[in-house]
N, C-alpha and C positions, 0 to 999 in steps of 0.2 A: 207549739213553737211560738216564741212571741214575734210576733211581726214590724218589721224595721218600718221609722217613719219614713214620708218621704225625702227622700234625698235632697242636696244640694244641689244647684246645678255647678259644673267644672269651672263656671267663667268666673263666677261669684269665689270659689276658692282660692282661685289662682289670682285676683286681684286683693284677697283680703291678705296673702302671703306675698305677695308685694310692696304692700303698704307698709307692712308690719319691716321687713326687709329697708324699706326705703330709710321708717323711718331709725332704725337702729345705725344705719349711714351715718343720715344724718346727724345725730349724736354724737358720733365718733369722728365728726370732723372739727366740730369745736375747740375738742382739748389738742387737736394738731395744730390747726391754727393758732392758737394759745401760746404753744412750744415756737412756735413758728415765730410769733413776733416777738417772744422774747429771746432766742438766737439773733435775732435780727438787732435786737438792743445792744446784745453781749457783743457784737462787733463793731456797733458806734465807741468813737472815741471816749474816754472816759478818765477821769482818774490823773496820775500823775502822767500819763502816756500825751495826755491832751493838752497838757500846760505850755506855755511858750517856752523858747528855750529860754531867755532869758530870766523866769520865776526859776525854772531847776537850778540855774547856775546864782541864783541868790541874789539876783538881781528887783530892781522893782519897777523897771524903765527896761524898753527894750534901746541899745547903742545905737546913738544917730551916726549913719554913714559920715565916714570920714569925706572929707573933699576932694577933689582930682588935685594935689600938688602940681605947682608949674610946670612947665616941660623943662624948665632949665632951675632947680633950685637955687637960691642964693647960695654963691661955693664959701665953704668954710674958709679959714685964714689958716693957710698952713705955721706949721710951729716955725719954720725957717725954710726958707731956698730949698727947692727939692725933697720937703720934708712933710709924712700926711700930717694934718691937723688932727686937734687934739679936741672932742669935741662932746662936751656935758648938756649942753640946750641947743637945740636948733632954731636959728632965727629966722620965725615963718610969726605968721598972725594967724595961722589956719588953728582954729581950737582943737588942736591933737599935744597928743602926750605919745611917747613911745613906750612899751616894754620890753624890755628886755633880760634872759635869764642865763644863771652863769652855771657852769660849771657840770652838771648832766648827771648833780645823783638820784634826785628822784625821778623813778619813770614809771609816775600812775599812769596806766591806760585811760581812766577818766580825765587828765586833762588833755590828752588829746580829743576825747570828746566835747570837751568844755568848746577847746581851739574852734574845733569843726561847728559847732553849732552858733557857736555867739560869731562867726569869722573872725577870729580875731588873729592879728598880723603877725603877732610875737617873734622876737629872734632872738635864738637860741645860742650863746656863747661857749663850747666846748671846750673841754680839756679833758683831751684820750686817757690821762692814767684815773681820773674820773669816771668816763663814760664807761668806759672794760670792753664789757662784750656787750652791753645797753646798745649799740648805734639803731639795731633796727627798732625800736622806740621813735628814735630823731628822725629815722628815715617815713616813718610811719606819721611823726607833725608835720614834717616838710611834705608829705603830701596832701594834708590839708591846709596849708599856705605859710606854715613857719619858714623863716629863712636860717638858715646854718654858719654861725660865725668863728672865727678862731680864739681861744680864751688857751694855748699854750699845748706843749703835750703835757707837761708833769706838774703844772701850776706854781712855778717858784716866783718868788719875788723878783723882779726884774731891773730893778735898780742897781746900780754897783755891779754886775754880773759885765764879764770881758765880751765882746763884740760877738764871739765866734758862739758863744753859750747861747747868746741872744739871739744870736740868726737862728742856733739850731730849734731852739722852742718855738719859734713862729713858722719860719720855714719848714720844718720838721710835721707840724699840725698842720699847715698849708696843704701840704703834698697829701699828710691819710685826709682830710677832710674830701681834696677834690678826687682821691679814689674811691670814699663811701659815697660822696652823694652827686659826682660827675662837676664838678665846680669847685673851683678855689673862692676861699671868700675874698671879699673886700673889703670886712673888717676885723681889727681886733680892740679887746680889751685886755690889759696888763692884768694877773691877777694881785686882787687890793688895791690896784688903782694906782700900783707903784712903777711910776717907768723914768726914763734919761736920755737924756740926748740922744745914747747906744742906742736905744730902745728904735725910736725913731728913725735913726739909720739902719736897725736891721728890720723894721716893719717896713722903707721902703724898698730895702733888697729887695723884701717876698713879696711885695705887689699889693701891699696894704694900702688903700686909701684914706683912710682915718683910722685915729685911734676912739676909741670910745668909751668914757668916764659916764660918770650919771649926776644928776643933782638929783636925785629925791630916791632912799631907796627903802624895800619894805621887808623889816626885820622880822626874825623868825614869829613873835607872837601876832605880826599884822600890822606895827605900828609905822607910821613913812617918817625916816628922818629925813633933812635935808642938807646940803650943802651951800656953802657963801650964805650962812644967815637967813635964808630962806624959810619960809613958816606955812607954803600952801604951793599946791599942784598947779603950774602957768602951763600957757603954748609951750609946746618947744622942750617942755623937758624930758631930759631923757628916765628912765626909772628903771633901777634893777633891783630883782627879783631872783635872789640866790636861794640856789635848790640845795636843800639839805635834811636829809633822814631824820633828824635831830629835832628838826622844828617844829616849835607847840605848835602850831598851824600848817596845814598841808598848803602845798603850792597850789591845791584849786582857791582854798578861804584866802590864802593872803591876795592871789589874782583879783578875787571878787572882793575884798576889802579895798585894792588898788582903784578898781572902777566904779565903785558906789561912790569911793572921793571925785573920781574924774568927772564924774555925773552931778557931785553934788556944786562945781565946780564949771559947768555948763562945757566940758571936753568931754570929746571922743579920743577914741586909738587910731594912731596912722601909721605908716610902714615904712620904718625906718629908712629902708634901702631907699624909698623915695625921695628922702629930702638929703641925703647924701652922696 
């Protein structure tokens, strides 16, 4: 028989099967690590998620806060006795511009994102045979700080139209606006910018404080025209911003066309309802 050397001792085994153990661990903790910190990467910000809001929205400036308007604005000049004013620019020195938008046919969901992240004040000028069944859109900017105004129920021209026609398109819109959004407005705008005397006595029936015209507005491809001769964005004026399906440019480009002027221009945005 051939005869076994001598043996190992037990202690010396069981430490060399340790080692070996330990070090195969240790190995395998590395590439954990590894995964480890680069999960850890994968959840720092990064990428377009990280940008401010104002690069998403095509900006190249982020908007300087608007000012605190007075406690008591300068009051417009009504159009006559008993009658709201009629009012394109608002006489403040505060570097704000207003926007404003008509009518309620476009309803991207991105510009209420835009709204929400740049805060921007906007007020929204309605007309029900417009909007349809859209309102919870409006209802969905007004709760990011849009405010909700009257622009008629059926959009007619308002000029020449008999008293009682006229009460019903303002008063009419008055009454569903403050069942959609719990408020009646306090302003309107005539659709086209056409209104009369009529006009005026049936916007103060329904409890209209001003009427609201624009001097600078920006046309379907982005471009601002203006009104009274006008050739560049001041204080004080007002700007609308008509939504239409139709337009080379969607209502977020021509917004952010509006405010790259207002910037280049040394204005911000302020909120309408303030200064009126």
């Amino acid at each position: 028989m051939r005869q076994r050397g001598p043996g190992r001792p037990a202690g010396v085994l069981a430490a060399v099967l340790a080692a070996v153990l330990l070090a195969g661990c240790a190995q395998s903790v590395d590439p954990i690590e590894r995964l480890g910190k680069k999960a850890a990467q994968r959840v720092r910000p990064h990428g377009p998620a990280a940008e401010p809001p104002y690069r998403r929205w095509g900006l190249t400036a982020p908007l300087t806060p608007a000012p605190h308007p007075a406690a008591r604005p300068p009051a417009a000049h009504p159009a006559a006795p008993g009658l709201p004013p009629v009012v394109s620019r608002v006489p403040t020195r505060d570097p704000v511009v207003f926007l404003t938008y008509d009518d309620g046919a476009e309803k991207d969901p991105r510009f209420v994102d835009m709204v929400r992240e740049l805060r921007l004040p906007v007020s929204m000028f309605l007309t029900d045979s417009v909007v349809g069944p859209g309102y919870g859109h409006f209802a969905r900017l007004q709760a990011v700080g849009a405010s909700i105004q009257n622009h008629t129920l059926d959009h007619p021209a308002m000029r020449g139209l008999p008293f009682a026609g006229q009460r019903a398109e303002i008063c009419g819109q008055q009454d569903k606006l403050r069942s959609r959004f719990g408020h009646r407005p306090r302003l309107f705008r005539p659709p086209y910018g056409a209104y009369d005397r009529t006009t005026l006595r049936a916007a103060a029936r329904c409890g209209v404080a001003a009427l609201v015209l624009w001097r600078a507005a920006s046309e379907g491809d982005g471009s601002l025209t203006y009104r009274r001769g006008g050739h560049r964005l001041r204080p004080g004026d007002v700007v609308s911003l008509a939504s239409g399906e139709t337009a080379a440019l969607t209502l977020r480009e021509r917004t952010t066309r509006v405010l790259r002027e207002a910037q280049h221009r040394r204005l911000t945005v302020g909120r309408l309802e303030d200064y009126l």
